[in-house]
Wavefront OBJ file of the C-alpha trace (Angstrom):
o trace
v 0.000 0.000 0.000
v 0.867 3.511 -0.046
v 0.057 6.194 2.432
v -0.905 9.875 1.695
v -1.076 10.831 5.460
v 1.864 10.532 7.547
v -0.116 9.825 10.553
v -1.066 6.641 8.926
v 1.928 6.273 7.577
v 3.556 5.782 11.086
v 0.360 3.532 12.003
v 0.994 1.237 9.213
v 4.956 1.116 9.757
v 4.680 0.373 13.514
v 1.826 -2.705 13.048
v 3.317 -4.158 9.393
v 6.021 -1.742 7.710
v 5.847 -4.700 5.269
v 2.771 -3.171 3.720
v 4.084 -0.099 2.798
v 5.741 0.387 -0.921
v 5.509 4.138 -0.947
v 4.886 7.198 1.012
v 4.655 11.029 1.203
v 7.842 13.552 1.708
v 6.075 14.546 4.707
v 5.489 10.917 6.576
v 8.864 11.424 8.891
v 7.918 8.853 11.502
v 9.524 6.050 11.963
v 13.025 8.142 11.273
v 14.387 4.926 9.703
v 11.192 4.880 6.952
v 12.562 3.385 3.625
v 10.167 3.338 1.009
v 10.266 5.308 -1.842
v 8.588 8.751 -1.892
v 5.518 10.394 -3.809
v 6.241 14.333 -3.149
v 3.613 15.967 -1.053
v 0.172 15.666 0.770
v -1.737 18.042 -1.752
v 0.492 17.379 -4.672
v 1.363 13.298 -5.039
v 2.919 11.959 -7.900
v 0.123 9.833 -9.077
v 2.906 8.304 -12.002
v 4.767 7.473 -9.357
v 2.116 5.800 -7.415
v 0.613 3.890 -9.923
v 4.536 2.810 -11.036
v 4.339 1.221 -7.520
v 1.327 -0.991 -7.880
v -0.110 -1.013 -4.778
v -3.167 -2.657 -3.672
v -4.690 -0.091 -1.795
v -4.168 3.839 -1.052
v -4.532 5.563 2.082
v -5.479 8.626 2.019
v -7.533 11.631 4.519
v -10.301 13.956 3.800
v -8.722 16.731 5.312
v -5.051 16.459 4.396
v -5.699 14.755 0.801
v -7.207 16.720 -1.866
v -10.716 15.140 -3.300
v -9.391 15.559 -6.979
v -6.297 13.443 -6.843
v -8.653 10.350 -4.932
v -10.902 10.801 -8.108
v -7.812 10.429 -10.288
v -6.326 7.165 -8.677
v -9.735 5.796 -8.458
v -10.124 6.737 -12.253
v -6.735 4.949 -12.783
v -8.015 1.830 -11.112
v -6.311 2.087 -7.692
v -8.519 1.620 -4.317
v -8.289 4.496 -2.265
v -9.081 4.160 1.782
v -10.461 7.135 2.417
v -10.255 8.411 6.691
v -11.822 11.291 8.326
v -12.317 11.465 12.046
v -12.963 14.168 14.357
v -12.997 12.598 17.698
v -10.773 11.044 19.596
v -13.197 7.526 19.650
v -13.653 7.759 16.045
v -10.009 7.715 15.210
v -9.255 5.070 16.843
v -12.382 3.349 15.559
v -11.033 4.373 12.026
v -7.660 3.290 12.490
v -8.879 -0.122 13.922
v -10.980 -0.468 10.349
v -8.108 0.217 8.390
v -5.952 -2.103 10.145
v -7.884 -5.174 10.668
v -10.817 -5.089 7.699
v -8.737 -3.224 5.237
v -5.406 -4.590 5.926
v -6.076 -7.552 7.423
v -4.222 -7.738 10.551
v -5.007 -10.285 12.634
v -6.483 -7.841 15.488
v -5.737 -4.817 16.751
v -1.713 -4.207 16.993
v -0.372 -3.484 20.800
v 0.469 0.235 19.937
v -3.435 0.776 19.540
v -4.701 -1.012 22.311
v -2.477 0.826 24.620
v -3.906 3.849 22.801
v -7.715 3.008 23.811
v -6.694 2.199 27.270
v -5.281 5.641 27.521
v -8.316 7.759 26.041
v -10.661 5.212 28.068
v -11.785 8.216 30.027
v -11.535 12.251 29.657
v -9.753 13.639 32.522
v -11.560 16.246 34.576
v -11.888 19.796 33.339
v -9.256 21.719 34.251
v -11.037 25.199 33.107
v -7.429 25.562 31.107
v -8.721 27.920 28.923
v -6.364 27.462 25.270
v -5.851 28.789 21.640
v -3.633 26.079 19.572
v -2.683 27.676 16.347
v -1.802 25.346 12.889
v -0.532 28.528 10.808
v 1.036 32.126 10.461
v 0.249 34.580 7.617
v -2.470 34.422 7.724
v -2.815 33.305 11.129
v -5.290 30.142 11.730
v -6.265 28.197 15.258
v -7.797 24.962 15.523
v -11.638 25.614 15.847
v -14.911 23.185 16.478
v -15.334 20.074 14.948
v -11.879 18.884 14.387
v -9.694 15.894 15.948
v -7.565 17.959 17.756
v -10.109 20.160 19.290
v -11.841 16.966 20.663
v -8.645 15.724 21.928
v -7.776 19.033 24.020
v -11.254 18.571 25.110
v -10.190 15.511 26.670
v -7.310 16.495 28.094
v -9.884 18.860 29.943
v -9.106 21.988 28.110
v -11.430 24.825 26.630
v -10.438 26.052 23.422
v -11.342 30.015 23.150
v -11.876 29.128 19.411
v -14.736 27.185 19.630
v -16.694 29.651 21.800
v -18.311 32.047 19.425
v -17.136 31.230 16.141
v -20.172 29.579 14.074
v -18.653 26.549 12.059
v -15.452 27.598 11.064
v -13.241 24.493 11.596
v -10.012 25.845 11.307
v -10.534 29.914 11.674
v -8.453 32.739 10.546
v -7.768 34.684 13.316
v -5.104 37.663 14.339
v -2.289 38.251 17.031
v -5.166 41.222 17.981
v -7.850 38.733 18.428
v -6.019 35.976 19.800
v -4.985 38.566 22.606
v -8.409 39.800 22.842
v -9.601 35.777 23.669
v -7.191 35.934 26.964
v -6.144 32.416 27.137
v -4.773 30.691 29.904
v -1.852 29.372 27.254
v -1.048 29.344 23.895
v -0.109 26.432 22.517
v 2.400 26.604 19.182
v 3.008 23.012 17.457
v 6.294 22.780 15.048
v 3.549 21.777 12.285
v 1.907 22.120 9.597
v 3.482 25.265 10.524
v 7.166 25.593 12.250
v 6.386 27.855 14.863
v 9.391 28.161 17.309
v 9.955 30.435 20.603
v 11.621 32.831 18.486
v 8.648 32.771 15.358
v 5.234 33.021 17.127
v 5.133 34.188 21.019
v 6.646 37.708 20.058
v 3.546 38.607 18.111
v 1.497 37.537 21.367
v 2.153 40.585 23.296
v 1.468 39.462 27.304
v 0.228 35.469 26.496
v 1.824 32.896 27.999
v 2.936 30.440 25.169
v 3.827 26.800 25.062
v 5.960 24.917 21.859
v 3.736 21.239 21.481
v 4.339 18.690 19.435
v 2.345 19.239 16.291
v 2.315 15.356 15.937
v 1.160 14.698 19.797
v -1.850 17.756 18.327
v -3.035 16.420 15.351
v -1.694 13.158 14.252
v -3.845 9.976 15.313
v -1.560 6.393 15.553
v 0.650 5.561 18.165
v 1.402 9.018 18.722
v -1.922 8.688 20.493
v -0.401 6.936 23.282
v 1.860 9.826 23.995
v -0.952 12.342 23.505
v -2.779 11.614 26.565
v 0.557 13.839 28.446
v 0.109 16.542 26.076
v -0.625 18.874 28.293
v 0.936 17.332 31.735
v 4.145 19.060 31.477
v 4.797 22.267 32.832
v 6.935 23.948 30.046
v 8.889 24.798 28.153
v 6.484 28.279 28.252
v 7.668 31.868 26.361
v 5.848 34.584 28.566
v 6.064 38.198 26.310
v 6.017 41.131 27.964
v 2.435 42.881 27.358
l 1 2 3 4 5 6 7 8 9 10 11 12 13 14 15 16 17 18 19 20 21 22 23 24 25 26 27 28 29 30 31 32 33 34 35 36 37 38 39 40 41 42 43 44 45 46 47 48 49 50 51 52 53 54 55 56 57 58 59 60 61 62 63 64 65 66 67 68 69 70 71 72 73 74 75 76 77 78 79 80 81 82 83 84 85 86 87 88 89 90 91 92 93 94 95 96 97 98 99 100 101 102 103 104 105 106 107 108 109 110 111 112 113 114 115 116 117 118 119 120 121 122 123 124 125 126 127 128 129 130 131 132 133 134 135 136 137 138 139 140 141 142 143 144 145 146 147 148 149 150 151 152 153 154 155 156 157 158 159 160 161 162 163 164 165 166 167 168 169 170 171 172 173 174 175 176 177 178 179 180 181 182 183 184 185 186 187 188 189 190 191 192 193 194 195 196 197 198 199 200 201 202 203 204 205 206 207 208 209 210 211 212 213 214 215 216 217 218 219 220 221 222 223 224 225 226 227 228 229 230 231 232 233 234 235 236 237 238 239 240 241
């Protein structure tokens, strides 16, 4: 198979890495991945993916443009198609994908672990957060996503979901962000590479917090690790206001 979603990708290479024949640039877990490469998430080389003959495609509605499924599908290559936006439901997902479409023979360790851990929501801590995917134009996480149910979880509020309609993944400001008075900020190193030197200094007086944008937003076994996401104390930028 090949894998459009590096999430997946790591799912796949930590229960059968046998599977896999090809994979995005992006899909940079497990470090020691060898399978050839099919460029990007919104641009694969569908050549190059049908050159590898693989039984099945993986693929995401939110990370994997609709036009390029239509195209392998057109070229006669099954595409697997995910798209959860809870916490349950990706691990429902992943245990479809791995046992009916892949045919493991029952759920791998990695993901049982996984289930045990999100077993039950810890309480609310009334940590009141904005978790931001993108600068220029800035963009939080908003209702209705994975990783806004997952914060949820972890007993966090997310100022983004509070007033904001439907917008899943908002457009927002440093203005309005300060206006929201969060608790924290929290600043993954993807989709977009925000640092303690690229992000907190627009966020005049907000405490901020670098997060693993993998522990945020990716669902396989880095769901086992997610469950601390917000345990530790730090490492925390505080601007001056």
């Amino acid at each position: 198979m090949v894998s459009l979603v590096p999430s997946l990708t790591e799912a796949v290479a930590a229960s059968a890495s046998g599977l896999l024949v090809g994979a995005t640039d992006w899909c940079t877990h497990p470090a020691d991945l060898g399978v050839p490469r099919v460029r990007g998430t919104k641009n694969p080389d569908l050549t190059r993916i049908a050159d590898l003959a693989p039984d099945l495609v993986v693929a995401n509605k939110e990370e994997n443009r609709r036009i390029d499924v239509e195209r392998l599908t057109g070229m006669g290559i099954p595409v697997w198609v995910t798209d959860p936006h809870t916490v349950p439901t990706a691990l429902d997902s992943l245990s479809r994908l791995l046992v009916y479409a892949l045919r493991l023979a029952g759920e791998p360790q990695w993901l049982l672990r996984a289930r045990q851990a999100w077993r039950h929501p810890v309480p609310r801590t009334r940590l009141r957060v904005a978790a931001l995917i993108w600068r220029d134009p800035w963009m939080a996480i908003g209702p209705d996503t994975f990783a806004d149910d997952l914060l949820r979880r972890l007993g966090a509020a997310n100022v983004f979901t509070e007033a904001d309609g439907t917008s899943r993944y908002p457009r927002t400001s440093p203005d309005d962000i300060v206006a929201r008075q969060p608790d924290i900020v929290l600043l993954p190193d993807e989709p977009y590479a925000f640092t303690d030197t690229d992000g907190p200094e627009a966020l005049p007086g907000l405490r901020c917090r670098m997060v693993s944008g993998r522990l945020l937003t990716w669902y396989g076994p880095s769901l086992v690790q997610a469950r601390h996401l917000l345990d530790e104390p730090g490492p925390d930028v505080q601007t001056p206001a």
